[in-house]
PDB file of N, CA, C and O in Angstrom:
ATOM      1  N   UNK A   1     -15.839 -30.662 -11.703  1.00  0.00           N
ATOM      2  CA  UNK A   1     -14.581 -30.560 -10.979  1.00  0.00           C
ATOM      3  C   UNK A   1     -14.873 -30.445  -9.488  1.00  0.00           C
ATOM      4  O   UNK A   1     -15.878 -29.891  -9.042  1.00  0.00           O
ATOM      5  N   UNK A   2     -14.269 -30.802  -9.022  1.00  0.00           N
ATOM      6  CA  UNK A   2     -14.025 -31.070  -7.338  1.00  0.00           C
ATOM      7  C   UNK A   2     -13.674 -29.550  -6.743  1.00  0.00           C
ATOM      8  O   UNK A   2     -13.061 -28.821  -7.522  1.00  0.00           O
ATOM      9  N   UNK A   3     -13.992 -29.036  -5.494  1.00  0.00           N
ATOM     10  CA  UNK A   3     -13.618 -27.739  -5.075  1.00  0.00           C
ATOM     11  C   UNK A   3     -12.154 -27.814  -5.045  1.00  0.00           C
ATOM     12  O   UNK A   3     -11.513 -27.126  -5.839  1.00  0.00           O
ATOM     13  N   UNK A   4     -11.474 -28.694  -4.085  1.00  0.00           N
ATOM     14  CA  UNK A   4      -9.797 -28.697  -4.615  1.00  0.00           C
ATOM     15  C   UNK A   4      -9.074 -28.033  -5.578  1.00  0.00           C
ATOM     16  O   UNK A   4      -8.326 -27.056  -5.609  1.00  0.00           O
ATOM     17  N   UNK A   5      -9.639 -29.081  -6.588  1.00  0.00           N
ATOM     18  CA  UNK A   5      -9.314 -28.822  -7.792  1.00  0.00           C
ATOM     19  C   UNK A   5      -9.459 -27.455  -8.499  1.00  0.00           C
ATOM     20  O   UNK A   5      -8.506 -26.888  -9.034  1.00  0.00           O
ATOM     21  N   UNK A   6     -10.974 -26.863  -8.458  1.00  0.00           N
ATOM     22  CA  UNK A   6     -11.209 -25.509  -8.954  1.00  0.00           C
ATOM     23  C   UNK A   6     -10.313 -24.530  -8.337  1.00  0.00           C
ATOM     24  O   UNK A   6      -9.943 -23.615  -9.072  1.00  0.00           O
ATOM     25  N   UNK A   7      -9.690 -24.553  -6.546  1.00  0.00           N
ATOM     26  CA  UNK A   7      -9.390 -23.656  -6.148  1.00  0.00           C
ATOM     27  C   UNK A   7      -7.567 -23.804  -6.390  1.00  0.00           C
ATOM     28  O   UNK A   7      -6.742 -22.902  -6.240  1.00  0.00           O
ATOM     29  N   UNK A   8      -7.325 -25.165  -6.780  1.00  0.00           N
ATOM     30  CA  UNK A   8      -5.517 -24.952  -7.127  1.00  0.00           C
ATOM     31  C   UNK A   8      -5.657 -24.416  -8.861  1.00  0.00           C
ATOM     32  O   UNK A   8      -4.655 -23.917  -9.373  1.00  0.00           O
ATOM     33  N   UNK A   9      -6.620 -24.521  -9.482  1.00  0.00           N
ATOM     34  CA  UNK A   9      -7.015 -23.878 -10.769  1.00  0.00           C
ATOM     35  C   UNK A   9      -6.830 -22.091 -10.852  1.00  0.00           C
ATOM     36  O   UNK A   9      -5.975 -21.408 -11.415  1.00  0.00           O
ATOM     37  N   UNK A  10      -7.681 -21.823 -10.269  1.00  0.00           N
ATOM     38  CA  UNK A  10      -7.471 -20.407  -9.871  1.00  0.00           C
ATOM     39  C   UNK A  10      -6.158 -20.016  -9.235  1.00  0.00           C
ATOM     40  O   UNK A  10      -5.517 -19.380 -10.071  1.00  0.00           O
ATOM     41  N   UNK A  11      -5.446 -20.142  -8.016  1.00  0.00           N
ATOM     42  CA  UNK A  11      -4.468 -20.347  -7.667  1.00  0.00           C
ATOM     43  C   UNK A  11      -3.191 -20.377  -8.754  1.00  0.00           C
ATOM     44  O   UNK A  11      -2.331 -19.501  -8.843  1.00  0.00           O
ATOM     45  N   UNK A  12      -3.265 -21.433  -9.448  1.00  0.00           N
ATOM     46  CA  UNK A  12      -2.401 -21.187 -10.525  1.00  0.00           C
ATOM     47  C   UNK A  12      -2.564 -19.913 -11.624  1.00  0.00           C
ATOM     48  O   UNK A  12      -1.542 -19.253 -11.810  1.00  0.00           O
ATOM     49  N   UNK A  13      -3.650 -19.566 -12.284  1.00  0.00           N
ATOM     50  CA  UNK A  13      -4.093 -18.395 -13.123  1.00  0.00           C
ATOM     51  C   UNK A  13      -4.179 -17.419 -12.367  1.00  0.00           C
ATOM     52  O   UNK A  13      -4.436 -16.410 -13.023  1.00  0.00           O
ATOM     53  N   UNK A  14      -4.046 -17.140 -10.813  1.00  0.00           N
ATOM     54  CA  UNK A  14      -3.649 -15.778 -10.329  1.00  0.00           C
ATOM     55  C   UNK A  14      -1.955 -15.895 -10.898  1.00  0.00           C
ATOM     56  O   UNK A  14      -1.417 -15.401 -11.889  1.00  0.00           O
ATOM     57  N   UNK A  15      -1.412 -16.779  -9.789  1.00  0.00           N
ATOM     58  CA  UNK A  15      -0.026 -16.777 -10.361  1.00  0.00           C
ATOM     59  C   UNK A  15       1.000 -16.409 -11.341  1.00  0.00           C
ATOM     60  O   UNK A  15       1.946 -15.641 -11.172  1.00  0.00           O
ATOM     61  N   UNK A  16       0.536 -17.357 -12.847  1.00  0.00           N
ATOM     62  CA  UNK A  16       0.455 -16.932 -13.886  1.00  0.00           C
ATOM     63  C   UNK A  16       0.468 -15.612 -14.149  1.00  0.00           C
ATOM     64  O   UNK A  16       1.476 -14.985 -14.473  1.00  0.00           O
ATOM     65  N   UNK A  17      -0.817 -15.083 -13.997  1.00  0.00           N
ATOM     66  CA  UNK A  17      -1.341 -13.847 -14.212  1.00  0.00           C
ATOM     67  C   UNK A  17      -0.021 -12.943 -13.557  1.00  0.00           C
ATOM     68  O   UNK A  17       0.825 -12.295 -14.172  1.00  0.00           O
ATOM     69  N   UNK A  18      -0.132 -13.094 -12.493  1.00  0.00           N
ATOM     70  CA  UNK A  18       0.916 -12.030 -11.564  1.00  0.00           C
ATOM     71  C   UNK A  18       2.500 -12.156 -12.253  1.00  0.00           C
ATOM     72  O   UNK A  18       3.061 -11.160 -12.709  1.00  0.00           O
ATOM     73  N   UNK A  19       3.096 -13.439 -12.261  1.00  0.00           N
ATOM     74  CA  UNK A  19       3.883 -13.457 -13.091  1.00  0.00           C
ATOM     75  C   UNK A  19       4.162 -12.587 -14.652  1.00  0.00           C
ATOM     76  O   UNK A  19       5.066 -12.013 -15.258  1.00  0.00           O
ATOM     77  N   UNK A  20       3.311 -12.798 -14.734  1.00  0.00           N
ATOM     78  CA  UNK A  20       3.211 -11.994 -16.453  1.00  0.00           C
ATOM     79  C   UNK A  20       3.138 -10.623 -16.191  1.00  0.00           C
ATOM     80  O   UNK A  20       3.661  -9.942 -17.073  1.00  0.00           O
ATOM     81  N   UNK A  21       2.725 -10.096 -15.392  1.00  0.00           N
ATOM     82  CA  UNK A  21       2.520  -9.077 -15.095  1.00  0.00           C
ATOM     83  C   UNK A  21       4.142  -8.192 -14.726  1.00  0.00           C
ATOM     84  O   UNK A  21       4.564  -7.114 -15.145  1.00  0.00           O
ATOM     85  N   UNK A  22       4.645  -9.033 -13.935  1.00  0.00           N
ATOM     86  CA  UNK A  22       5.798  -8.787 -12.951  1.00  0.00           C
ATOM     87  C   UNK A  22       6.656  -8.556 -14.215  1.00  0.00           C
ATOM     88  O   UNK A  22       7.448  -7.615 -14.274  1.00  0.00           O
ATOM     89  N   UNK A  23       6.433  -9.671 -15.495  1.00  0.00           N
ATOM     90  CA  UNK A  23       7.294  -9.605 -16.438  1.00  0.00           C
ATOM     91  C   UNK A  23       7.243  -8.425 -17.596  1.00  0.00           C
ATOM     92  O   UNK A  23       8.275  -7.959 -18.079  1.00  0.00           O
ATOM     93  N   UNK A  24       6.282  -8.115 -17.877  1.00  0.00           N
ATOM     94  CA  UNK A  24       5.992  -6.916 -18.967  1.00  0.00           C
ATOM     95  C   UNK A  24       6.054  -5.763 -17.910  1.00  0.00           C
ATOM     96  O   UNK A  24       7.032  -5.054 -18.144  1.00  0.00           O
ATOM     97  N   UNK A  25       5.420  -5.388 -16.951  1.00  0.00           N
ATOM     98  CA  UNK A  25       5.557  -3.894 -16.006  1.00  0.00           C
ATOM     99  C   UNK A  25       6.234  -4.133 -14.619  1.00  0.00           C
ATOM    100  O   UNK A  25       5.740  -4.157 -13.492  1.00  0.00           O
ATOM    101  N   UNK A  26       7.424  -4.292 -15.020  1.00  0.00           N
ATOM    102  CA  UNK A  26       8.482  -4.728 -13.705  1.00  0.00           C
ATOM    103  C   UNK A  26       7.911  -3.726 -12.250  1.00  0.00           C
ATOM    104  O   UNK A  26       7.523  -4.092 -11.140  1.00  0.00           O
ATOM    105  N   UNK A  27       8.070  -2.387 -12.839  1.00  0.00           N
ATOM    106  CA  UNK A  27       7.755  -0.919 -11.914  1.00  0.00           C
ATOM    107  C   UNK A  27       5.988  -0.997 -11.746  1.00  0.00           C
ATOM    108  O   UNK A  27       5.104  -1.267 -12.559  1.00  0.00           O
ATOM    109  N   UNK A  28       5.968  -0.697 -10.582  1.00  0.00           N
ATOM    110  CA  UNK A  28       4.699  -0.117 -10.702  1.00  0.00           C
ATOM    111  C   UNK A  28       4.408   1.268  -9.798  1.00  0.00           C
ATOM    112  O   UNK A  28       5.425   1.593  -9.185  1.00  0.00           O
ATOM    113  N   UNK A  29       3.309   2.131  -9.574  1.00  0.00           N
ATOM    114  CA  UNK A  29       3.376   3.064  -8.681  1.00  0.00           C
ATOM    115  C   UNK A  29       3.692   3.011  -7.532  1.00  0.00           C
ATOM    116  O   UNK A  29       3.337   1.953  -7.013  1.00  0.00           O
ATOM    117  N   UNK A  30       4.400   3.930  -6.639  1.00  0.00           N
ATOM    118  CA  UNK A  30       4.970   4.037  -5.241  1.00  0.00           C
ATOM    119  C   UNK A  30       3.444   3.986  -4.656  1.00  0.00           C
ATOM    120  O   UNK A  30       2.484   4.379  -5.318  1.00  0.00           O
ATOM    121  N   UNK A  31       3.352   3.518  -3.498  1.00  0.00           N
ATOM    122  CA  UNK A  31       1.738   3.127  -2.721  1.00  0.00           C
ATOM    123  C   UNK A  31       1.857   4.775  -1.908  1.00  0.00           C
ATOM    124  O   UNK A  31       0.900   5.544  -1.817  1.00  0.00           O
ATOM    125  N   UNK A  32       3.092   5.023  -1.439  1.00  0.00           N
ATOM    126  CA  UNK A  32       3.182   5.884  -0.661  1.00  0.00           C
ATOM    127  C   UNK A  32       2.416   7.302  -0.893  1.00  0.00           C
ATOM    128  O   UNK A  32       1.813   8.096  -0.171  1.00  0.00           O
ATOM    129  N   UNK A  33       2.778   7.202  -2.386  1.00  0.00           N
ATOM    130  CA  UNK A  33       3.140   8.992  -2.969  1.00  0.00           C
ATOM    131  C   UNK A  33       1.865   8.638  -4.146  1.00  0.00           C
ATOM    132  O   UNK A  33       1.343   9.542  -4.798  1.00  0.00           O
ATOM    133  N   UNK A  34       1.581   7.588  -4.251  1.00  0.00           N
ATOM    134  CA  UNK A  34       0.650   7.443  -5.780  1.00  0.00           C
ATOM    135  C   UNK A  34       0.776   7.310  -6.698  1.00  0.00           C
ATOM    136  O   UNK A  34      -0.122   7.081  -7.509  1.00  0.00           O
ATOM    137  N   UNK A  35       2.679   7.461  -7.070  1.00  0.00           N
ATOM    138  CA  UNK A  35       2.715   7.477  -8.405  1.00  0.00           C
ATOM    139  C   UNK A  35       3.444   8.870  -8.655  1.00  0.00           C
ATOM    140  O   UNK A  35       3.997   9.139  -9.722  1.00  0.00           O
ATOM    141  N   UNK A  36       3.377   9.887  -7.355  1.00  0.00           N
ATOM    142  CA  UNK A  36       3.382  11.386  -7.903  1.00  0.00           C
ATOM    143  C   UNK A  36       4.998  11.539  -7.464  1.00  0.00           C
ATOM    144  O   UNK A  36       5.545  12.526  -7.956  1.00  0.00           O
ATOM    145  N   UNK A  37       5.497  11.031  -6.949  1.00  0.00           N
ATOM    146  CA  UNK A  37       6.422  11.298  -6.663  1.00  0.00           C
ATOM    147  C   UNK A  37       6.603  12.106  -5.471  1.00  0.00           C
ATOM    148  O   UNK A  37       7.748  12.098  -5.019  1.00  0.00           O
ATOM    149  N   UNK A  38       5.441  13.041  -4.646  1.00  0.00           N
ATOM    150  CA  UNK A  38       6.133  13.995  -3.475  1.00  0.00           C
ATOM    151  C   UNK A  38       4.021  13.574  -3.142  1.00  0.00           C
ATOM    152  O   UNK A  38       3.083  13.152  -3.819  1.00  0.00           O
ATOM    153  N   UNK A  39       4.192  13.919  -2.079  1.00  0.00           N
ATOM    154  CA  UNK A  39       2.788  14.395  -1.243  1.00  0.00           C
ATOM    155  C   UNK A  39       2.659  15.273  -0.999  1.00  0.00           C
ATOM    156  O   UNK A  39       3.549  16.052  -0.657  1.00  0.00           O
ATOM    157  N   UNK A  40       0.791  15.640  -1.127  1.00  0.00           N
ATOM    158  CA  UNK A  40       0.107  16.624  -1.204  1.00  0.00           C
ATOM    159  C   UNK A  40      -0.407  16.620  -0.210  1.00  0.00           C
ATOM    160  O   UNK A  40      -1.104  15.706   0.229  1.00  0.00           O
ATOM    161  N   UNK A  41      -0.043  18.087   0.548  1.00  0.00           N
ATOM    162  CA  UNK A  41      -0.879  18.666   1.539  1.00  0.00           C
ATOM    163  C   UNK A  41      -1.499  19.764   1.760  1.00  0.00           C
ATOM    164  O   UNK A  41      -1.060  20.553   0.922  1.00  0.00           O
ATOM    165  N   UNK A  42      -2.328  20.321   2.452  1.00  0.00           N
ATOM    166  CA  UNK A  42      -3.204  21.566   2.523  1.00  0.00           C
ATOM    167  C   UNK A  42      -2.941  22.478   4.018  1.00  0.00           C
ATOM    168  O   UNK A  42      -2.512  22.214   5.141  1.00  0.00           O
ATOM    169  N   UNK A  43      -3.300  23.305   3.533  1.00  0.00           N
ATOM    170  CA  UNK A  43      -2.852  24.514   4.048  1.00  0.00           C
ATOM    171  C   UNK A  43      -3.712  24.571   4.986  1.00  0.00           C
ATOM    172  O   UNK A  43      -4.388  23.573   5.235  1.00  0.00           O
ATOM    173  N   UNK A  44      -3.891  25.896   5.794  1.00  0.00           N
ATOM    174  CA  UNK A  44      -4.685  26.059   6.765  1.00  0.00           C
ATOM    175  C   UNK A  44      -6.324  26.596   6.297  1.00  0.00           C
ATOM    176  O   UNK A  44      -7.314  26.656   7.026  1.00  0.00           O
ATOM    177  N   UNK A  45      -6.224  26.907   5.011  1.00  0.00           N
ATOM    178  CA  UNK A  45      -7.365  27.626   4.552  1.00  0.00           C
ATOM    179  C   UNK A  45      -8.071  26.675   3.058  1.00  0.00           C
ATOM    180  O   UNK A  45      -8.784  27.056   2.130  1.00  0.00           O
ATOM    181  N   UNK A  46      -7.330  25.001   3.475  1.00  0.00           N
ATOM    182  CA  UNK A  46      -7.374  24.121   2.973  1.00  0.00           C
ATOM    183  C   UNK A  46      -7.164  23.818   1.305  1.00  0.00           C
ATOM    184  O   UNK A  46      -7.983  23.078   0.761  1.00  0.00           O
ATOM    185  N   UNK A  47      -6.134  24.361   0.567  1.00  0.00           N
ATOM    186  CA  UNK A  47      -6.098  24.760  -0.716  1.00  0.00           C
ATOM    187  C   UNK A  47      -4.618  23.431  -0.759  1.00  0.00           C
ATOM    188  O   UNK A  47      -3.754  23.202   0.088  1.00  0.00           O
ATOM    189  N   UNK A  48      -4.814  22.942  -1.810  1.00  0.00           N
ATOM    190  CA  UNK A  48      -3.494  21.830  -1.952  1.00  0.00           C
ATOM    191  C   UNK A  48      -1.914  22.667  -1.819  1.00  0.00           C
ATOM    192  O   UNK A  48      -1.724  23.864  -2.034  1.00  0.00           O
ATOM    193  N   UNK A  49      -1.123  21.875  -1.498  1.00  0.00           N
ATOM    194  CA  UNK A  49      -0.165  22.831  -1.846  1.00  0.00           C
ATOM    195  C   UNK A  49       1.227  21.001  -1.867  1.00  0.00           C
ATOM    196  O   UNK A  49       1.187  20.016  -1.131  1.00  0.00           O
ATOM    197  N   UNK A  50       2.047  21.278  -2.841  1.00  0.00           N
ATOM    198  CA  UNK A  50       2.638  20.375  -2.696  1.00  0.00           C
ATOM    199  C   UNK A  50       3.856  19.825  -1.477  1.00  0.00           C
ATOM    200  O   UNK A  50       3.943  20.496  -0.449  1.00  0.00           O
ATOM    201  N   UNK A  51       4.224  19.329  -1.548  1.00  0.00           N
ATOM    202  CA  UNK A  51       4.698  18.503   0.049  1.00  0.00           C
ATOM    203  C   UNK A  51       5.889  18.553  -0.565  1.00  0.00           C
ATOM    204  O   UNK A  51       6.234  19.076  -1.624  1.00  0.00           O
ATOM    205  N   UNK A  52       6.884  17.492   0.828  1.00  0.00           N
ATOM    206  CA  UNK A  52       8.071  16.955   0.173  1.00  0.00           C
ATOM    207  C   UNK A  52       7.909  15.885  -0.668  1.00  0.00           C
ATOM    208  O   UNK A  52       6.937  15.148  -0.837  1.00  0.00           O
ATOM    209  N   UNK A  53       9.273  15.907  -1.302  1.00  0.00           N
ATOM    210  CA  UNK A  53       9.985  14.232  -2.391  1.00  0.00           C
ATOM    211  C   UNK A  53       9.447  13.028  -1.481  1.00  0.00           C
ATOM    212  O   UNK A  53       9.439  13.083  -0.252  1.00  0.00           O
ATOM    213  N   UNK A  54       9.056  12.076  -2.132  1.00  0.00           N
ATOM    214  CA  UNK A  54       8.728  11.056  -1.316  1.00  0.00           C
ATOM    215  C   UNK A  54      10.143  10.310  -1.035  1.00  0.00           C
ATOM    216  O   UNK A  54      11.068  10.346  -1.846  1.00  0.00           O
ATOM    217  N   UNK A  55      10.192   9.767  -0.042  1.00  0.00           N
ATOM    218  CA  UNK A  55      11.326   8.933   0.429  1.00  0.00           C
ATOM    219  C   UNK A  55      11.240   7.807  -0.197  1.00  0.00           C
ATOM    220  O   UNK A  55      12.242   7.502  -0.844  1.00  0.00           O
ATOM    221  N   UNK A  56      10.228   6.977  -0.217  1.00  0.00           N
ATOM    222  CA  UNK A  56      10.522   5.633  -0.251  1.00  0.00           C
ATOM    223  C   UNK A  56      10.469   5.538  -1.871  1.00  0.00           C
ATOM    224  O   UNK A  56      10.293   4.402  -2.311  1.00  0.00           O
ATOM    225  N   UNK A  57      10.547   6.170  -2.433  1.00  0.00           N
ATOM    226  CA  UNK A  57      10.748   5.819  -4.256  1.00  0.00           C
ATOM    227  C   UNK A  57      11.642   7.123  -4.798  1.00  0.00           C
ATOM    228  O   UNK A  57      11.698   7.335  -6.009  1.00  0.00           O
ATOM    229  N   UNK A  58      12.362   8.017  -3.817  1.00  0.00           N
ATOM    230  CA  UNK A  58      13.064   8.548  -4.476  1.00  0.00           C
ATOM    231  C   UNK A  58      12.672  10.042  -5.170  1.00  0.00           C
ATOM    232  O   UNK A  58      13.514  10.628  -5.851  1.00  0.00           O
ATOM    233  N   UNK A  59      11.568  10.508  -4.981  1.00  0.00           N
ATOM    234  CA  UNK A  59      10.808  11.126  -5.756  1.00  0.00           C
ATOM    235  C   UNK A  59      10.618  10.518  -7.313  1.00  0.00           C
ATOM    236  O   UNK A  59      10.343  11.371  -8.158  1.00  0.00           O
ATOM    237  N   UNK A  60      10.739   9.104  -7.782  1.00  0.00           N
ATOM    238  CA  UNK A  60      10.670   8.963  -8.931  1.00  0.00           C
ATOM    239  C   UNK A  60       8.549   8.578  -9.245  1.00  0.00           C
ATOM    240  O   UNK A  60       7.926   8.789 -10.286  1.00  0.00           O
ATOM    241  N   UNK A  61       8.089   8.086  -8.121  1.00  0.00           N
ATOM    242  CA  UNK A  61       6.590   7.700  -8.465  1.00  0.00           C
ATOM    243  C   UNK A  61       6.533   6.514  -8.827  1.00  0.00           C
ATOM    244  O   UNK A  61       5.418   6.090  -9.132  1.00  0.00           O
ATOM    245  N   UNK A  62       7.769   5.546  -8.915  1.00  0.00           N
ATOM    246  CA  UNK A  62       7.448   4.157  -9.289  1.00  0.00           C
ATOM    247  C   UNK A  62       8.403   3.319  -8.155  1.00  0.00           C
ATOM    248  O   UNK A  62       9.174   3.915  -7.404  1.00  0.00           O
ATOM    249  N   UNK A  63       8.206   1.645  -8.151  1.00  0.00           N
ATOM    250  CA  UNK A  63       8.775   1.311  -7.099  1.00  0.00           C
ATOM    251  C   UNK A  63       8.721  -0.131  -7.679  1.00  0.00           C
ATOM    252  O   UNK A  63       7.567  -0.486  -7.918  1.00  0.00           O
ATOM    253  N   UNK A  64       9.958  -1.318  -8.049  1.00  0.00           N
ATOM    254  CA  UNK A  64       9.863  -2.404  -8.283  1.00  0.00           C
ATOM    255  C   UNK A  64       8.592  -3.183  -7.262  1.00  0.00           C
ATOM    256  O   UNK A  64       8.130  -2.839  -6.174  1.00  0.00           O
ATOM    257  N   UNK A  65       8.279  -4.398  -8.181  1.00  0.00           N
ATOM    258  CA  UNK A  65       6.948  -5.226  -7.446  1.00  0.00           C
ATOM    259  C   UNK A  65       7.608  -6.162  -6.816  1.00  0.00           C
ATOM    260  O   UNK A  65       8.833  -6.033  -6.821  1.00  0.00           O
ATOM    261  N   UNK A  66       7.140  -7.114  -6.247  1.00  0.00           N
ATOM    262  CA  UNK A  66       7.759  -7.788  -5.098  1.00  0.00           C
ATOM    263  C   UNK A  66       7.900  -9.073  -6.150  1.00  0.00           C
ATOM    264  O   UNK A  66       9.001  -9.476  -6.525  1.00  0.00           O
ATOM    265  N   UNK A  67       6.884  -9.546  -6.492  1.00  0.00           N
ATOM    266  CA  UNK A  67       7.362 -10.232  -7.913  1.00  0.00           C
ATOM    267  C   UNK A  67       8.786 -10.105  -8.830  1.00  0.00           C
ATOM    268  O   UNK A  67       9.653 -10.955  -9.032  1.00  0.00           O
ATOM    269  N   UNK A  68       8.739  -9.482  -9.042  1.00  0.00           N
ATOM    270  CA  UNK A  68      10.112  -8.839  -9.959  1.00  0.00           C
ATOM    271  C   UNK A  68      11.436  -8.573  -8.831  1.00  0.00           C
ATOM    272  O   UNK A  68      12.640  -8.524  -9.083  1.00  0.00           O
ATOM    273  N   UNK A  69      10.946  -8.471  -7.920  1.00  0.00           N
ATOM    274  CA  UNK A  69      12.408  -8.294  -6.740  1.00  0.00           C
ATOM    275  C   UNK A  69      12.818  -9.660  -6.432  1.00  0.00           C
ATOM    276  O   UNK A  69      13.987  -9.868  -6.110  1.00  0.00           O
ATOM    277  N   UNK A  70      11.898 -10.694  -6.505  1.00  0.00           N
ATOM    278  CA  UNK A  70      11.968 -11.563  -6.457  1.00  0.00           C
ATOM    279  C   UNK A  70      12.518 -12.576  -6.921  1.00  0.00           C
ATOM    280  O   UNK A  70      13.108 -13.453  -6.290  1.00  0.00           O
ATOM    281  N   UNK A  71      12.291 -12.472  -8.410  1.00  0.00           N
ATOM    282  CA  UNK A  71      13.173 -12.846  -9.412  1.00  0.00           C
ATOM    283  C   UNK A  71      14.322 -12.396  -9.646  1.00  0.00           C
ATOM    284  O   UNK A  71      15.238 -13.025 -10.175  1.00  0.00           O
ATOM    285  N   UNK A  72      14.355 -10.939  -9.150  1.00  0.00           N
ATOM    286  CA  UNK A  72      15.803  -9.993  -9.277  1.00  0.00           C
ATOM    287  C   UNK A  72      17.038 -11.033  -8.375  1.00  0.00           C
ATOM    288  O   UNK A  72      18.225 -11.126  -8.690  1.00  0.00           O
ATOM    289  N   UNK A  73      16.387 -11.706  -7.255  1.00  0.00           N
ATOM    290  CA  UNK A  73      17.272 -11.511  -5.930  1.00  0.00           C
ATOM    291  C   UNK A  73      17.929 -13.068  -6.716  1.00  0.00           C
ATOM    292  O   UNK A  73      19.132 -13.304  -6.832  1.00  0.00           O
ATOM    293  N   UNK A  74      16.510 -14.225  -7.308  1.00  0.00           N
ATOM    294  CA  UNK A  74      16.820 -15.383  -7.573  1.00  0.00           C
ATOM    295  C   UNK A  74      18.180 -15.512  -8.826  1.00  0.00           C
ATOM    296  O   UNK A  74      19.279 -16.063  -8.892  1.00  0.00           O
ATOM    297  N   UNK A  75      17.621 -14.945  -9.395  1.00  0.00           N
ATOM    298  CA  UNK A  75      18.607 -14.388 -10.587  1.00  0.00           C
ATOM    299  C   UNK A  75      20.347 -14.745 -10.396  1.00  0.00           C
ATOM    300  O   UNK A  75      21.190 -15.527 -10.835  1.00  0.00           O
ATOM    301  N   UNK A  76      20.221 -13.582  -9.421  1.00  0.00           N
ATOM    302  CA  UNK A  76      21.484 -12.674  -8.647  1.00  0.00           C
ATOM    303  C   UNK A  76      21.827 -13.872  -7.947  1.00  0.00           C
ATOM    304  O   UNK A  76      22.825 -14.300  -8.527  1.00  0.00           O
ATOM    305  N   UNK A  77      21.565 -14.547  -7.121  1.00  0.00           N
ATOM    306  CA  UNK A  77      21.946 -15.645  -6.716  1.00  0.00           C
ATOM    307  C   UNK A  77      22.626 -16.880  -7.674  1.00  0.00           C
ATOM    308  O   UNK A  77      23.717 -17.421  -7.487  1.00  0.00           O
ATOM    309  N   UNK A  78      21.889 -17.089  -8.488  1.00  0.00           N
ATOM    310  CA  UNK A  78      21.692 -18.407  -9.773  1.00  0.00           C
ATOM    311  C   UNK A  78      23.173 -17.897 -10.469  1.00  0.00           C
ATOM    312  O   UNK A  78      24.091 -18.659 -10.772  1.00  0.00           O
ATOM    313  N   UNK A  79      23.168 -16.757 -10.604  1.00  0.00           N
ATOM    314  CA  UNK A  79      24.887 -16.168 -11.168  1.00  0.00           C
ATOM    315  C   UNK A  79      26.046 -16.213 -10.812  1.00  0.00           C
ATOM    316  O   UNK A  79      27.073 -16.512 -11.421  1.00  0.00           O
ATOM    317  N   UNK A  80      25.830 -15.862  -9.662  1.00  0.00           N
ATOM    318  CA  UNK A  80      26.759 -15.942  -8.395  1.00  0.00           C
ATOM    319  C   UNK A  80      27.079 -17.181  -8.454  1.00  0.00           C
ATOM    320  O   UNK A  80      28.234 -17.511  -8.723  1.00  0.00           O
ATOM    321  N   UNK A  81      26.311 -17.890  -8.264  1.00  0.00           N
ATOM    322  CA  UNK A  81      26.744 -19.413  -8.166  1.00  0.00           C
ATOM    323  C   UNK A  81      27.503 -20.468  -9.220  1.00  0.00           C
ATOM    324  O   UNK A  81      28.193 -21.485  -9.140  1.00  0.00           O
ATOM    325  N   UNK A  82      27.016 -19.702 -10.136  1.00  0.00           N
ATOM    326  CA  UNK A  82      27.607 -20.263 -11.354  1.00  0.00           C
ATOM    327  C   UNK A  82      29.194 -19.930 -11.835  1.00  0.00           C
ATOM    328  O   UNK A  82      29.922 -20.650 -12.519  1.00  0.00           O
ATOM    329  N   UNK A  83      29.466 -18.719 -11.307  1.00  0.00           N
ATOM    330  CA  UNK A  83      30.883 -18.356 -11.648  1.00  0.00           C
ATOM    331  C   UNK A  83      31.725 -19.100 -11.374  1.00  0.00           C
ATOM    332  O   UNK A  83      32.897 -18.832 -11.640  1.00  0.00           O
TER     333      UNK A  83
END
């Protein structure tokens, strides 16, 4: 196979891949918070102590993928249009 070729090969099986992905685990962890829902910070005598709710997921720890928002938005459109 030709480099071209190998690299629209791969290209497609990331895709794929990501797709499928987007489709079985729509949510995935907040980048912000980790997953935890609030951030952890330390004290002056450096011992964890928990933080606030994270903002950007709500305190929930998960956060739609851009994949799946993606499809959300196409969707939402494709409906709309159809009425």
């Amino acid at each position: 196979m030709s480099l071209p070729a190998l690299a629209t090969a791969f290209l497609l099986m990331v895709t794929l891949g990501y797709s499928v992905k987007c489709w079985l685990s729509p949510f995935g962890d907040c980048r912000k918070c980790d997953g935890m829902g609030h951030a952890f910070k330390t004290d002056r005598k450096g011992r964890l102590k928990r933080g606030k709710d994270c903002r950007r997921c709500q305190a929930t720890g998960k956060r739609i993928r851009v994949g799946r928002w993606i499809y959300n938005r196409a969707a939402r459109t494709y409906r709309a249009g159809t009425r």
